[in-house]
N, C-alpha and C positions, 0 to 999 in steps of 0.2 A: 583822794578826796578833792572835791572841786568848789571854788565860792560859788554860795546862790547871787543868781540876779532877780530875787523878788523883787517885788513892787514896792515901793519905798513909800506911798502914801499913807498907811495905815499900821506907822508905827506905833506900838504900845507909849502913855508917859509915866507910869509907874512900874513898879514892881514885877516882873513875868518870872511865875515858879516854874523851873523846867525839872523834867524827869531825868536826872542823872546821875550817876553814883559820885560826882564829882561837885558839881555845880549847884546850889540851894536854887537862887532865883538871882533874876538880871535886872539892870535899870539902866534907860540909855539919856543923856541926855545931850538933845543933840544940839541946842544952840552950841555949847560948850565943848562938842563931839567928847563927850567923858562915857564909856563904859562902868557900871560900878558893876560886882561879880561879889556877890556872898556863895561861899563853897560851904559845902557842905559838914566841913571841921572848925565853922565857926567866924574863918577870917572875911576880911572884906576888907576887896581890893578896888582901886580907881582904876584904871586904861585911860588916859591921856592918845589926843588927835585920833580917836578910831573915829573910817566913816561909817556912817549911819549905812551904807553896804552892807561892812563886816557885823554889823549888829545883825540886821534881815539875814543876813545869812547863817551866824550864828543860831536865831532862832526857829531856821527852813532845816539844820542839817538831823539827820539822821540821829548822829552821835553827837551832843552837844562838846561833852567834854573830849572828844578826838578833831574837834574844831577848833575850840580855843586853843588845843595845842599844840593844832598844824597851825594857826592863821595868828591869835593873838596874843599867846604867853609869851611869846619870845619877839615880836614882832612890835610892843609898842610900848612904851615909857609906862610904870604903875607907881605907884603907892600903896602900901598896905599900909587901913584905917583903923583896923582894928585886926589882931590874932587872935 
């Protein structure tokens, strides 16, 4: 699996539902480069310093959830907001 280099202009600033048996929907925000990730069992986590890349590419890949788990689950400081 490779990171996209989409075009970084025409980032979503709310809520993006994606189709994955893992991932509900995303929010990126990026003055603050925070990921949020509601999964699909309810939690909702932060991603702390992700760049606004690994978001674009996040939402370019294929497999959302074989994305976050090559690039971002283990790759950036989180919080979980809620279980």
């Amino acid at each position: 699996m490779e990171r996209s280099n989409d075009d970084l202009t025409e980032l979503p600033h709310d809520w993006v539902d994606l189709e994955s048996s893992v991932i509900r929907s995303v929010k990126y925000r990026q003055s603050e480069e925070e990921l949020l990730i509601r999964f699909n069992h309810g939690a909702l986590y932060i991603y702390y310093e992700v760049p606004a890349t690994e978001f674009a590419g996040l939402l370019a890949a294929e497999s959302h959830g074989q994305y976050f788990n090559a690039f971002i689950r283990s790759g950036y400081n989180y919080q979980e907001v809620r279980g």
